[in-house]
DRENZAVO-675597 format. One record per residue (C-alpha): residue in one letter; chain; x, y, z. Coordinates in pm, whole numbers, plus 50000, padded with zeros to 5 digits. Last residue first. Example, Ala and Ser with C-alpha at 12.3 -4.5 7.8 and 13.67 -1.06 7.14 Angstrom:
SITE:resn:chain:xx:yy:zz
SITE:s:A:51367:49894:50714
SITE:a:A:51230:49550:50780
***
This chain:
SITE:resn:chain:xx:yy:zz
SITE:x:A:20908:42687:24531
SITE:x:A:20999:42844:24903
SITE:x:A:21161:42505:24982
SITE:x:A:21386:42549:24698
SITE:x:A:21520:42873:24788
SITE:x:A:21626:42768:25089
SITE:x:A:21776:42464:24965
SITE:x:A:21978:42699:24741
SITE:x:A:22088:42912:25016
SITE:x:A:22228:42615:25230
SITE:x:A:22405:42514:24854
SITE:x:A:22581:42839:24873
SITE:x:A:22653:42851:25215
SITE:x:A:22798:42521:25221
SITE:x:A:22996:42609:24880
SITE:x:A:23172:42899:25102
SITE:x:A:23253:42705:25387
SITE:x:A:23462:42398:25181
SITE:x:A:23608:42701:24989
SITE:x:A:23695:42824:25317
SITE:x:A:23854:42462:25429
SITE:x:A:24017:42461:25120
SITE:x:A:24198:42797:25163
SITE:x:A:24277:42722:25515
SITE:x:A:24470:42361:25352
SITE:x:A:24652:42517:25072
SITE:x:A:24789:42788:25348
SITE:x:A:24859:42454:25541
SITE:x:A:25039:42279:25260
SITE:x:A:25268:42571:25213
SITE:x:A:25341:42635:25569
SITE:x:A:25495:42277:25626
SITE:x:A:25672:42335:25307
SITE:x:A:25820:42682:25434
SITE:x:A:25939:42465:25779
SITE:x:A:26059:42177:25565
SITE:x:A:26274:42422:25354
SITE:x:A:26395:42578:25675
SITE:x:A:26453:42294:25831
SITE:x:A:26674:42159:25524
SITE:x:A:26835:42466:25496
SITE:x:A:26962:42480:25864
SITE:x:A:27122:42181:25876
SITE:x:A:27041:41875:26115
SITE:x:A:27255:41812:26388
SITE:x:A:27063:42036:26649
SITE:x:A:26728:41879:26464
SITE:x:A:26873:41542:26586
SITE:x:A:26936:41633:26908
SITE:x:A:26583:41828:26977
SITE:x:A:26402:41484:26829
SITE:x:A:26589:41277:27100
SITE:x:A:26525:41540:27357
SITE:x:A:26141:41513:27296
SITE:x:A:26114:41125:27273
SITE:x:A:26276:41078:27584
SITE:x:A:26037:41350:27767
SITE:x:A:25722:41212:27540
SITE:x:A:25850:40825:27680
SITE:x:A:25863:40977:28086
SITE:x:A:25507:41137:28027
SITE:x:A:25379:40814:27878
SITE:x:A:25475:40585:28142
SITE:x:A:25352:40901:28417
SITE:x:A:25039:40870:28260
SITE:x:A:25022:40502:28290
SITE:x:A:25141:40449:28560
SITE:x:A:24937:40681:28790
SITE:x:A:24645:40509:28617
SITE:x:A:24657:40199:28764
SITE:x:A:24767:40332:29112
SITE:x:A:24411:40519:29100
SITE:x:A:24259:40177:29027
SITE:x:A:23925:40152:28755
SITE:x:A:24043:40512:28623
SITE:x:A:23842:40415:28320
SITE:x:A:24171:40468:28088
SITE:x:A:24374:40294:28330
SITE:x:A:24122:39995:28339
SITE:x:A:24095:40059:27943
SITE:x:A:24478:40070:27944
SITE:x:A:24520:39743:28160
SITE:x:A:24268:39569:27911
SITE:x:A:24427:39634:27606
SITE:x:A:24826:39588:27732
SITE:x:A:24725:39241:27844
SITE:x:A:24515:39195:27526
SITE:x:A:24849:39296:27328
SITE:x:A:25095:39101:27539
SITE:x:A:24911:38766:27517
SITE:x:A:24851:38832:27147
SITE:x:A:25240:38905:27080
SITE:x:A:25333:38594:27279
SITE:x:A:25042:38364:27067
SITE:x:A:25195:38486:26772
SITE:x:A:25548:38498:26857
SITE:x:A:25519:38115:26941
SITE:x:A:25327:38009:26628
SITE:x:A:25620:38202:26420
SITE:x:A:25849:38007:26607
SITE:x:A:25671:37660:26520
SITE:x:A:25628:37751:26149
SITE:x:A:26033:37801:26077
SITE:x:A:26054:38153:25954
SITE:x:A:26089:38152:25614
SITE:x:A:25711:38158:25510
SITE:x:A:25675:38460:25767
SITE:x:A:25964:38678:25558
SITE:x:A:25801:38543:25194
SITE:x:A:25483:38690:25327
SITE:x:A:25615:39037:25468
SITE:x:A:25797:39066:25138
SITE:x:A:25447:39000:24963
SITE:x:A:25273:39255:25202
SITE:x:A:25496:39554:25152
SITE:x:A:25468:39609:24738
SITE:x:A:25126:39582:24576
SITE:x:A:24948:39524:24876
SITE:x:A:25138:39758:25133
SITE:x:A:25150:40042:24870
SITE:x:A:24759:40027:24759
SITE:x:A:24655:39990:25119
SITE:x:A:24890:40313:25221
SITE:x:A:24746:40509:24889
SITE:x:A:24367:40438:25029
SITE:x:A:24466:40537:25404
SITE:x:A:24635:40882:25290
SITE:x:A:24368:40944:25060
SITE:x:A:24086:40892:25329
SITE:x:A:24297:41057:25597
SITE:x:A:24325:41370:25366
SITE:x:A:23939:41373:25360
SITE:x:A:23845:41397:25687
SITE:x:A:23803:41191:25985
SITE:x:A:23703:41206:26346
SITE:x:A:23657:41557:26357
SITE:x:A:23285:41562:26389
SITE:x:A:23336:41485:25978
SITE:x:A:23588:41637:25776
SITE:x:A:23570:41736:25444
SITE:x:A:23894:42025:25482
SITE:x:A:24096:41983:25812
SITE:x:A:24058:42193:26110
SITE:x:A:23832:41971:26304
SITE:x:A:24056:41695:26189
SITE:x:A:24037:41564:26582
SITE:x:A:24283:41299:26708
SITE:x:A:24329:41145:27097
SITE:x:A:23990:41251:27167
SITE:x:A:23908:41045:27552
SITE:x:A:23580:41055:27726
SITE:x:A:23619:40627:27767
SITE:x:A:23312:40530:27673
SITE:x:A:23164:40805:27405
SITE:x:A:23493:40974:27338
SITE:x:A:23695:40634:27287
SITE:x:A:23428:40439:27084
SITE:x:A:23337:40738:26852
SITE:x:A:23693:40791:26719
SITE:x:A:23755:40366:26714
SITE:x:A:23411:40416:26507
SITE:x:A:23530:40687:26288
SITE:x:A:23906:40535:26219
SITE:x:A:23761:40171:26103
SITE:x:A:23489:40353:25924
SITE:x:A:23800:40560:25715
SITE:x:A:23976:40204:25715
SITE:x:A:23733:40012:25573
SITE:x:A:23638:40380:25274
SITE:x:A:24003:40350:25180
SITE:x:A:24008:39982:25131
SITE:x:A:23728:40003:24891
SITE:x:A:23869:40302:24701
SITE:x:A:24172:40213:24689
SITE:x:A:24088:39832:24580
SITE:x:A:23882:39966:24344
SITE:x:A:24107:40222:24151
SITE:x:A:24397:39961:24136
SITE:x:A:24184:39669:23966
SITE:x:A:24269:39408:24201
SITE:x:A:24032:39342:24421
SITE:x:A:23935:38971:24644
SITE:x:A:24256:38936:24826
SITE:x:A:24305:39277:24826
SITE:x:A:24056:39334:24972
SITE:x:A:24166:39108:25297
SITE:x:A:24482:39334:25245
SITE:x:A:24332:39681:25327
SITE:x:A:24095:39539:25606
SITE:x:A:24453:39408:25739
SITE:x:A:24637:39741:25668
SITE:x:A:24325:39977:25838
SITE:x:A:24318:39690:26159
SITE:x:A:24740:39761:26218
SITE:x:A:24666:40141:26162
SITE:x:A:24355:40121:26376
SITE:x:A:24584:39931:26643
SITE:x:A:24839:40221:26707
SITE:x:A:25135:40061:26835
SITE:x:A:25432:40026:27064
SITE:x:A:25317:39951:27376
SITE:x:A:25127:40126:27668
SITE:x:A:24854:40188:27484
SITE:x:A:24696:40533:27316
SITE:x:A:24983:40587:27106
SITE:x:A:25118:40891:26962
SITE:x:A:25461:40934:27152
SITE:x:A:25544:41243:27104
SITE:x:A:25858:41363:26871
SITE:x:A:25920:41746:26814
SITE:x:A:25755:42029:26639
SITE:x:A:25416:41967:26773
SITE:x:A:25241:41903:26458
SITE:x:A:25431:41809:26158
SITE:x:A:25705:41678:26416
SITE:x:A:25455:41461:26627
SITE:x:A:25338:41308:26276
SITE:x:A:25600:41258:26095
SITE:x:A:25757:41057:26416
SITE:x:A:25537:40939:26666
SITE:x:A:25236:40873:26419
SITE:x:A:25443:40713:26215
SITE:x:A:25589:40524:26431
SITE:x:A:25258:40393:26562
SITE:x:A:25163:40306:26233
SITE:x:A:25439:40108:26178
SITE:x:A:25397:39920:26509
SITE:x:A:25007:39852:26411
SITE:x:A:25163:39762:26033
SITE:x:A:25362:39463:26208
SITE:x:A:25116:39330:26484
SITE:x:A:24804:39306:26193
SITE:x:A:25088:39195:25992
SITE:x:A:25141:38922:26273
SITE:x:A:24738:38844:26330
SITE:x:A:24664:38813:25943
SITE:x:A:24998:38537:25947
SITE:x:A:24841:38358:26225
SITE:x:A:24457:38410:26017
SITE:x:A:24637:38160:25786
SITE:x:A:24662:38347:25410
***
């Protein structure tokens, strides 16, 4: 595998991710669509970065178990330091799992590391071949040219967002917020229409599912709490020995 075709399905999963995000997401938390993304374009980076790190085991793993745990753990450090990166230099938390079971400082948790394992397993086993066989059929010149276009536009897009981000130029950041405010407005009356056509069952059984996984979620979280205590009391007890 070139590092060209690395770059595209780097370019690829980074645009899935950000759907994601925008979509499942946005609805699971906010009830509506919201753009997710911390650029100006359409994707999420540490998703694109997760599903490389994912395939380049791949490469080397096969056994099932391994290659989700090893790709799991890249793309849980992948999430903590991009976490740790924007709140220590740019003052900026654009996901916390404070309320999530295992979590740590809110930059990951447990759910992420399943989520992130089963996503490398998928896009090995099944995504990433058809991705292949679609970049072998392009003619190599063109798929030179998108790379080198999709690069120019990403580090573009990267350094006007940190200078946005940094509040280098006042003008600078105007755009930027008010970019994203007019996409989460768009995004917001697109998601309203669609649950408008949508029948009521369905919400309602997504709405009771929604509340299922987060009653199973508040009683992890105190089972999480209660075996800290207990083990906090046993460590106490062991330093009085």
């Amino acid at each position: 595998m070139t590092l060209e075709y690395l770059f595209l399905s780097f370019m690829l999963y980074s645009f899935g991710g950000w759907l994601w995000e925008t979509t499942v997401c946005s609805l699971w938390e906010s009830g509506h669509f919201l753009n997710r993304g911390s650029l100006l374009g359409p994707y999420c980076p540490v998703y694109g970065g997760g599903a490389v790190a994912g395939i380049l085991v791949g490469m080397y793993i096969q056994q099932p178990t391994k290659l989700f745990f090893y790709s799991a753990m890249l793309c849980i450090l992948a999430e903590y330091l991009c976490g740790s990166i924007l709140e220590n230099i740019f003052s900026m938390k654009l996901w916390d799992y404070s309320g999530m079971a295992f979590q740590i400082k809110g930059r990951v948790c447990l759910l992420g590391f399943l989520f992130f394992g089963t996503a490398c397993l998928i896009i090995n086993k099944f995504i990433e071949p058809s991705v292949l066989d679609w970049f072998d059929s392009v003619r190599p010149a063109l798929l030179h040219q998108i790379a080198i276009a999709l690069a120019v536009i990403l580090a573009l897009d990267t350094i006007l967002s940190a200078m946005a981000f940094r509040r280098v130029s006042k003008r600078l950041y105007r755009f930027y917020t008010r970019w994203h405010a007019c996409l989460n407005r768009e995004f917001r009356s697109l998601s309203y229409a669609m649950q408008r056509k949508c029948p009521e069952w369905l919400l309602d059984d997504l709405s009771g599912m929604q509340e299922l996984i987060l009653d199973k979620n508040r009683n992890l979280c105190q089972k999480q709490e209660k075996y800290k205590e207990t083990m906090l009391e046993n460590l106490q007890r062991f330093k009085k020995f």
